[in-house]
TORKOL-4160 file (C-alpha; in steps of 0.2 Angstrom, whole numbers, padded with zeros to 4 digits, m for minus):
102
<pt num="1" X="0386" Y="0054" Z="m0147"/>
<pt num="2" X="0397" Y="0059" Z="m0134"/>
<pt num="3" X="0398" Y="0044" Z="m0121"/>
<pt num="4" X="0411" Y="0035" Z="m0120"/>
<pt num="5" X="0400" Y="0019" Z="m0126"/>
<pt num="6" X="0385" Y="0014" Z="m0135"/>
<pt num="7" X="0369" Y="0015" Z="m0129"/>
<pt num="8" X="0357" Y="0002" Z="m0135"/>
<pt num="9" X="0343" Y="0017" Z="m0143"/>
<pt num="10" X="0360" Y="0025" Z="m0154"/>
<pt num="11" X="0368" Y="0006" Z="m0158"/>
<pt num="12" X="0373" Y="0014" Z="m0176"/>
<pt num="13" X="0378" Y="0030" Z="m0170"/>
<pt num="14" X="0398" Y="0031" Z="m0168"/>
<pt num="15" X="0402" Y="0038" Z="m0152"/>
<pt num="16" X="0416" Y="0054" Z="m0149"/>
<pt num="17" X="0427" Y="0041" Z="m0143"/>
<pt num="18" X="0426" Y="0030" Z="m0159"/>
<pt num="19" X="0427" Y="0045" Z="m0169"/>
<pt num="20" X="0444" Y="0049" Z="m0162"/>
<pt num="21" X="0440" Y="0065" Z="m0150"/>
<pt num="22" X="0442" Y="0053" Z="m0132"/>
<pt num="23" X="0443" Y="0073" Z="m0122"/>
<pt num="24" X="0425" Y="0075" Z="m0131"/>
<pt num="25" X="0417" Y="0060" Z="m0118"/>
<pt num="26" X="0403" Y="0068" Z="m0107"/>
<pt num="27" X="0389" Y="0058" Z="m0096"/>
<pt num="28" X="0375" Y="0066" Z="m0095"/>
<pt num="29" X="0368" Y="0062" Z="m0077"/>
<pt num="30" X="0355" Y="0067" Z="m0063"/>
<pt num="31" X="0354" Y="0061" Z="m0045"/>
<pt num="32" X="0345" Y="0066" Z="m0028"/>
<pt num="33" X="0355" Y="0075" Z="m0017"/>
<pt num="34" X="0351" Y="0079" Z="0002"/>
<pt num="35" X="0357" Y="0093" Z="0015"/>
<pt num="36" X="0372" Y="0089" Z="0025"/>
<pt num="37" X="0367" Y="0082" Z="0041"/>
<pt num="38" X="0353" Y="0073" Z="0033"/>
<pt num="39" X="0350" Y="0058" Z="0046"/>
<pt num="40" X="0357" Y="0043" Z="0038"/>
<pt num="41" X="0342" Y="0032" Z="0039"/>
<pt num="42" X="0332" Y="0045" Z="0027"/>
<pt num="43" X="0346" Y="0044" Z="0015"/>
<pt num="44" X="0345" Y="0024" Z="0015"/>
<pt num="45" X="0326" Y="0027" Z="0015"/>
<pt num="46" X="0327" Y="0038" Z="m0001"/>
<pt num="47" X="0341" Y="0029" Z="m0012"/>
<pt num="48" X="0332" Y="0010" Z="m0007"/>
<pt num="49" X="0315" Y="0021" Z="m0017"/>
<pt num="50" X="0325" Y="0026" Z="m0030"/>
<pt num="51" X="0334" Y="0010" Z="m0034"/>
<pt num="52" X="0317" Y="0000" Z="m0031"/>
<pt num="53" X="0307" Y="0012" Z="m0045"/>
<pt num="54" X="0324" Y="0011" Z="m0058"/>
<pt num="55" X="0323" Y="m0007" Z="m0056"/>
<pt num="56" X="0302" Y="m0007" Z="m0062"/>
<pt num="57" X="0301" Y="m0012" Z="m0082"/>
<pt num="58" X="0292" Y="0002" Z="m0085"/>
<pt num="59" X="0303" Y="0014" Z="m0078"/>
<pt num="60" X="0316" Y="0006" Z="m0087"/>
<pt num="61" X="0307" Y="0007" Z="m0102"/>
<pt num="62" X="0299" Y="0026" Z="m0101"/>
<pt num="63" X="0320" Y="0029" Z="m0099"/>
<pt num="64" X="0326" Y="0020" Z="m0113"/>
<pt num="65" X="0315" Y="0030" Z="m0123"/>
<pt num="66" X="0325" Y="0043" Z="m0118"/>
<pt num="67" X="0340" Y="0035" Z="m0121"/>
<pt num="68" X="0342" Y="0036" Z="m0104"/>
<pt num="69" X="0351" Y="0022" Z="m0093"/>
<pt num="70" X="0347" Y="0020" Z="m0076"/>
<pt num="71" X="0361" Y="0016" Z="m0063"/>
<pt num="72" X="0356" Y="0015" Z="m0046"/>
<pt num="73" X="0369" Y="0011" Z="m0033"/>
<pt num="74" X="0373" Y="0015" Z="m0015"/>
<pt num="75" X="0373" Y="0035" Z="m0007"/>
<pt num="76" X="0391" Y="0031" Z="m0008"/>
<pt num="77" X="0395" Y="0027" Z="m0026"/>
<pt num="78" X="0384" Y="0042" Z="m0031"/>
<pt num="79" X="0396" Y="0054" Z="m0017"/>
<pt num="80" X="0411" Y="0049" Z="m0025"/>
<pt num="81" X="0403" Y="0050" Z="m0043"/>
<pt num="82" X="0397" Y="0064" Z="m0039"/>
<pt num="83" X="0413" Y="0073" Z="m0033"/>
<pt num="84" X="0422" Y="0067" Z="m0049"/>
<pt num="85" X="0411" Y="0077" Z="m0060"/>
<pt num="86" X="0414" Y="0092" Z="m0048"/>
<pt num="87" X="0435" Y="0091" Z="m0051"/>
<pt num="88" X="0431" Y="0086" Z="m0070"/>
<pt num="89" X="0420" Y="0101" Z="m0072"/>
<pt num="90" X="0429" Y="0114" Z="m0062"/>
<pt num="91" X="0446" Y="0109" Z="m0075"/>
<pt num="92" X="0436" Y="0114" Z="m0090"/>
<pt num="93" X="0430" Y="0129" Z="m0082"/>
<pt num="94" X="0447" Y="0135" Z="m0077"/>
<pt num="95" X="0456" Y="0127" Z="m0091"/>
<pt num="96" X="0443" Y="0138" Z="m0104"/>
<pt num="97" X="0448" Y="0153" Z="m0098"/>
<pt num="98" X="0429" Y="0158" Z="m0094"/>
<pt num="99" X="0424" Y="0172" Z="m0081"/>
<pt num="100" X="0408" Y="0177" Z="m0074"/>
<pt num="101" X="0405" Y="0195" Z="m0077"/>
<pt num="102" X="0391" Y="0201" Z="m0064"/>
């Protein structure tokens, strides 16, 4: 299990934190993103659709079946979520030593 918490379907499972390996702690994750320049009543429009749906029981439940957790939030939140995973993610790749070979 490698968030940082529990998740309600995986109670008994330990998580990578728990265990004693706190680098080990991923999210797994998914959001909507839109091209810049995107008129900023669409994006309102879009993000009100997708919090009202992950607010329906049986969205909420299809997910948790999935051990999934909806979060929801504002176009904001998401951007600065979002751009945290980018910098997290560009450090692993530079700190692996990987290359692309083409």
């Amino acid at each position: 299990m490698t968030a940082s918490t529990r998740i309600p379907a995986l109670k008994d499972v330990p998580t990578v934190v728990e265990a004693g390996f706190p680098d080990l702690a991923v999210q797994d994750w998914f959001g909507y993103l839109v091209k810049k320049g995107t008129p900023d009543e669409a994006v309102v429009a879009l993000n009100g659709a997708v919090n009202r749906a992950l607010a329906r029981p049986h969205v909420r439940a299809a997910m948790a079946k999935l051990t999934a957790e909806p979060a929801g939030g504002t176009p904001a939140e998401f951007g600065d979520f979002y751009r945290s995973q980018l910098g997290y993610w560009a450090t692993v790749v530079k700190d692996s030593g990987m290359k692309m070979h083409r």
